[in-house]
C-alpha positions as CSV (number, residue, x, y, z in Angstrom):
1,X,18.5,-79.0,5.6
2,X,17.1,-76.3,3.7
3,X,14.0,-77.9,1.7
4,X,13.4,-77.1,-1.9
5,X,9.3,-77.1,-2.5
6,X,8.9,-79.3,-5.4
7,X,5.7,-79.0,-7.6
8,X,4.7,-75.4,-6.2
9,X,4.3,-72.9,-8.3
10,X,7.6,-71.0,-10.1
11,X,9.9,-68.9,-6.8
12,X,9.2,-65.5,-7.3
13,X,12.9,-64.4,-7.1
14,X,14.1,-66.8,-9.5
15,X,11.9,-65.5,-12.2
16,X,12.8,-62.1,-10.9
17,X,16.5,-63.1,-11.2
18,X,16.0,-64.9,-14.5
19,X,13.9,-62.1,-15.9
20,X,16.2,-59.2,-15.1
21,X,19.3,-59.9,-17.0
22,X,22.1,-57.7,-17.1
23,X,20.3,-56.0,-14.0
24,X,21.3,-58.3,-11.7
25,X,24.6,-59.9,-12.8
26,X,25.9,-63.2,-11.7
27,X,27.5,-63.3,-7.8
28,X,30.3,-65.5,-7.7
29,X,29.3,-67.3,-4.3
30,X,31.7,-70.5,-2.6
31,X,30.5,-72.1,0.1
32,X,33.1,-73.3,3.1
33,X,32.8,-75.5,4.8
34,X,30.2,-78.6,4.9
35,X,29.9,-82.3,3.9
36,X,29.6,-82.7,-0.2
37,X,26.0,-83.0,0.4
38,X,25.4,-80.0,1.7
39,X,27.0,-78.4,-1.0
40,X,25.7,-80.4,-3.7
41,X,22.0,-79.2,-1.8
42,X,23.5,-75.8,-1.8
43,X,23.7,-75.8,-5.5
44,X,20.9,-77.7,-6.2
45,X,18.6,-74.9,-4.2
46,X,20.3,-72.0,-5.9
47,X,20.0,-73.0,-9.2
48,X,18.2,-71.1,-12.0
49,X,19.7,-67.7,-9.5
50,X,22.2,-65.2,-10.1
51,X,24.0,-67.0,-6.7
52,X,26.4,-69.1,-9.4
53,X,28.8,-71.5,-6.6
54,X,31.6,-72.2,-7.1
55,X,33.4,-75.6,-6.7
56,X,36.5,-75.6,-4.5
57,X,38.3,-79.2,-3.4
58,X,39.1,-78.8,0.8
59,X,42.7,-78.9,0.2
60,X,42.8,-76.7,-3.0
61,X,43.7,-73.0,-2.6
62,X,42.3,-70.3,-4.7
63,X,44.1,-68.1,-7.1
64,X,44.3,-64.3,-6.3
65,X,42.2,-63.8,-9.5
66,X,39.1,-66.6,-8.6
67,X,39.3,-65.0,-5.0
68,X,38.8,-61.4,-6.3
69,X,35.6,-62.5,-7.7
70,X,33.9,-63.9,-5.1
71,X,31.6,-61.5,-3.7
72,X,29.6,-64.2,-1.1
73,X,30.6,-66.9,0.7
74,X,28.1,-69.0,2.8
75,X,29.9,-70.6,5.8
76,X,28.9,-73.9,7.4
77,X,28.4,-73.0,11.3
78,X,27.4,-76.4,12.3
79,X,30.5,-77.0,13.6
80,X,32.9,-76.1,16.3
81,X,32.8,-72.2,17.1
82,X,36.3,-72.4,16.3
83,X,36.1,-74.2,13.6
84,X,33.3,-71.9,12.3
85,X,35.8,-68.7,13.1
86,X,38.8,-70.3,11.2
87,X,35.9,-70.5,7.5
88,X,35.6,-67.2,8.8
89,X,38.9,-66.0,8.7
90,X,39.9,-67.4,5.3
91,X,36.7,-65.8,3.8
92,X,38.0,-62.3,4.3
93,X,41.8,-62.9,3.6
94,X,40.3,-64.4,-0.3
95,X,38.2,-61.4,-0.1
96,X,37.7,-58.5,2.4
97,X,34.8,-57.0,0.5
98,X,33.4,-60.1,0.7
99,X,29.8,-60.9,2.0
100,X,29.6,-63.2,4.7
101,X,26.5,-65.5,5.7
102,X,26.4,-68.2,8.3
103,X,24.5,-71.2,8.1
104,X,23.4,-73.5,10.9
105,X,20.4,-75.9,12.1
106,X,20.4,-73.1,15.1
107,X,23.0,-70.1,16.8
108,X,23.2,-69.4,20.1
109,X,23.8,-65.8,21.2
110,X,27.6,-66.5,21.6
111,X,28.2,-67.8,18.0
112,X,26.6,-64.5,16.7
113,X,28.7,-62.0,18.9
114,X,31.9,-63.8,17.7
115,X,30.6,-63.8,14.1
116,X,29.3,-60.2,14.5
117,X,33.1,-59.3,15.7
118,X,34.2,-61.2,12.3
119,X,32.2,-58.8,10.0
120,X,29.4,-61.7,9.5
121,X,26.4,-60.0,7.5
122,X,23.6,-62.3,8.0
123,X,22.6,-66.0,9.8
124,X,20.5,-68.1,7.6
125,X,18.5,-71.6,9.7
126,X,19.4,-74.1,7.6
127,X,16.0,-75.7,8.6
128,X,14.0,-72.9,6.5
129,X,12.8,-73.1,3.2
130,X,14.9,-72.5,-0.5
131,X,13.0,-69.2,-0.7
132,X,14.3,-67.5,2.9
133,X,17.3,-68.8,2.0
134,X,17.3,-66.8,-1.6
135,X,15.7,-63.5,0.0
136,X,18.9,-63.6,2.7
137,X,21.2,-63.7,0.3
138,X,19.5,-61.0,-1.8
139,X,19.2,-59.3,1.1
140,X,22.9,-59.3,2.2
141,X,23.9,-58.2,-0.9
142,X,22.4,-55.2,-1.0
143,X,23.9,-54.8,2.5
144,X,21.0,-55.8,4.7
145,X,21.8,-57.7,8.4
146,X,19.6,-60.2,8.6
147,X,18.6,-62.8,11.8
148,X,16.4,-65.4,12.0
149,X,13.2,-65.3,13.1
150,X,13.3,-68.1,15.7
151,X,17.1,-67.1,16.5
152,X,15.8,-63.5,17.6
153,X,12.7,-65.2,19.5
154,X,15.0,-67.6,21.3
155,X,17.2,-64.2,22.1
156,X,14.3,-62.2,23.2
157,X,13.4,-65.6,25.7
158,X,16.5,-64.6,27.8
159,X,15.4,-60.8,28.4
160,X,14.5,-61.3,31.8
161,X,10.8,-60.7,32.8
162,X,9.5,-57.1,32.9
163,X,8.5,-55.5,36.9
164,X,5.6,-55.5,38.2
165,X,5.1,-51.7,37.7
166,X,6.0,-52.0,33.4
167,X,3.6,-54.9,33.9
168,X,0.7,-52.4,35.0
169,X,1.7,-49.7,32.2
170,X,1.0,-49.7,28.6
171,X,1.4,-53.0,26.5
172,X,3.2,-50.3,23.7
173,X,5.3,-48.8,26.2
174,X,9.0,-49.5,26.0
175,X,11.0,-49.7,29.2
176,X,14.7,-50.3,29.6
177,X,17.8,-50.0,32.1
178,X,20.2,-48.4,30.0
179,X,20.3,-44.7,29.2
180,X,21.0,-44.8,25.7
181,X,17.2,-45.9,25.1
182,X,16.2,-42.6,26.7
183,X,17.6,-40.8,23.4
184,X,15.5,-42.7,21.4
185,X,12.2,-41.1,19.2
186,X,9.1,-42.9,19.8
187,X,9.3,-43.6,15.9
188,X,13.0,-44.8,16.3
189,X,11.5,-47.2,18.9
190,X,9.4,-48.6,16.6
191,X,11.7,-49.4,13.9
192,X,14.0,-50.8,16.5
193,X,11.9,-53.3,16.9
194,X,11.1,-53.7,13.1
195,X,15.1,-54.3,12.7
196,X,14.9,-57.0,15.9
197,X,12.0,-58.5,13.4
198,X,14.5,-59.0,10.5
199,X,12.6,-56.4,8.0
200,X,14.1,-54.7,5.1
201,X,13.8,-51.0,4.9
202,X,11.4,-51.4,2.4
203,X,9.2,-53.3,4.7
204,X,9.3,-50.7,7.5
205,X,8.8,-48.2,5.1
206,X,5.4,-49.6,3.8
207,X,4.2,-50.6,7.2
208,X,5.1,-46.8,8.6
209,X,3.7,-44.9,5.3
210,X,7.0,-43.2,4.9
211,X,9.8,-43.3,2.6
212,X,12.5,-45.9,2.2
213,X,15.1,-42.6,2.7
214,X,13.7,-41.6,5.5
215,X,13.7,-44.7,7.5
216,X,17.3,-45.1,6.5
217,X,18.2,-42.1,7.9
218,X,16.4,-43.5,11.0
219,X,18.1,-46.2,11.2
220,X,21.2,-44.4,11.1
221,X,20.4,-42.1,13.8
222,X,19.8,-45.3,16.1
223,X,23.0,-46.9,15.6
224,X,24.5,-43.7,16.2
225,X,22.5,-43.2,19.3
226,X,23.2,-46.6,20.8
227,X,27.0,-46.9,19.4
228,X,25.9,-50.1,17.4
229,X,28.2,-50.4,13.7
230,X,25.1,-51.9,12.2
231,X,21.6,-53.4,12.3
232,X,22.5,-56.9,13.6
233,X,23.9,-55.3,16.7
234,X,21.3,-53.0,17.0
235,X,19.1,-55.8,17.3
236,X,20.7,-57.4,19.6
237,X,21.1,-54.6,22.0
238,X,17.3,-53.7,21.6
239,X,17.1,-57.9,23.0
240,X,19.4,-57.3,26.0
241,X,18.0,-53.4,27.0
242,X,14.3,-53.3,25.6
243,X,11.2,-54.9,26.9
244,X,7.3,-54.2,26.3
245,X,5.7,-54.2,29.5
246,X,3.8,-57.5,29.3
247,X,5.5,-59.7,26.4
248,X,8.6,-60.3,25.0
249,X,9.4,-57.5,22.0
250,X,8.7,-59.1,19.1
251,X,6.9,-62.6,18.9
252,X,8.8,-63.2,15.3
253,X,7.8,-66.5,13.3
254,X,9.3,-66.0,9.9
255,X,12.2,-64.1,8.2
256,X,9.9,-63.0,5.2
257,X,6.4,-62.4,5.0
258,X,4.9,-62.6,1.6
């Protein structure tokens, strides 16, 4: 369950949130699926946000007009995978334009193909804390992908160990069976594995010394280059067809660093 860090000092975002007004208007969020629990926690944790939940009864169906303002649903994934797809489903017939974020204790890489197929946008652990849960959400909407950090490690686990020969070349050195990687910059190989790592432009931007334009424009130029629609699948074709030559890609612990 996500944990909400009582007695620390005031969540950053919230004040942000809070503080911003009319800059950041409400988002009409409904959870789907769930016990009551988890979506009286849900509330609970997204309180004093711009996330405003909405209450629904199982059996209750929503008017065109409440659908049309949703822009965020948050789907329980614990689950059956078809049980998950079917929350899935009725999230884009209320609302195609819709954001879509998965919740679970884990995913496996299955789940995330099917979800990826469903237009998911992000996969929140609901084992993490209230503030990863916030910055996913704030993330999404402003139409980031996002994985976890453990989910990509636990991806990254079944690339199968390098050769012998990568083994004896450079520890930067990037090596893969596909061709499509051969059309990759040596800075478009480093983002890859900055979007494998969950980071927001914004974060790849500082940590490169560039602008935030420019490294979309990179990032563009990879999907393109690989035939990936967006950064989740990017990531995970970088897990299936990249490898360093003497450790796994990215050794990622966290979604968000502060």
């Amino acid at each position: 369950m996500l944990r909400d860090e009582y007695g620390c000092a005031a969540d950053p975002v919230v004040e942000t949130a809070a503080a911003s007004g009319a800059s950041n208007p409400v988002i009409e969020t409904m959870l789907l699926g769930g016990s009551s629990l988890l979506r009286a926690g849900l509330t609970h944790l997204l309180a004093g946000t711009r996330f405003a939940v909405v209450d629904r009864h199982e059996d209750a169906a929503l008017s065109d007009e409440i659908g049309a303002k949703l822009a965020l649903f948050i789907v329980d994934a614990s689950g059956s995978s078809d049980q998950t797809l079917a929350f899935l489903d009725a999230a884009k017939r209320q609302n195609p334009t819709a954001r879509v974020v998965l919740i679970a204790n884990s995913f496996d890489l299955g789940l995330i193909r099917l979800a990826v197929s469903r237009e998911v946008d992000s996969f929140c652990a609901a084992t993490g804390e209230r503030e990863v849960l916030i910055n996913i959400l704030e993330l999404t909407m402003l139409g980031e992908q996002v994985l976890p950090g453990a989910t990509l490690q636990a991806l990254l686990n079944q690339v199968p160990a390098t050769s012998s020969a990568a083994q004896g070349s450079s520890a930067t050195e990037l090596t893969s069976s596909d061709p499509r990687a051969g059309k990759l910059s040596p800075r478009e190989m480093v983002i890859l594995q900055s979007l494998m790592g969950g980071e927001a432009n914004k974060v790849i931007a500082r940590k490169l010394d560039i602008t935030e334009a420019t490294i979309k424009v990179h990032v563009k130029s990879i999907l393109r280059k690989i035939g990936a629609a967006n950064r989740t699948q990017a990531a995970m074709w970088a897990s299936e067809n990249l490898r360093t030559a003497d450790r796994p890609l990215i050794n990622a612990q966290h979604l968000i660093r502060g």
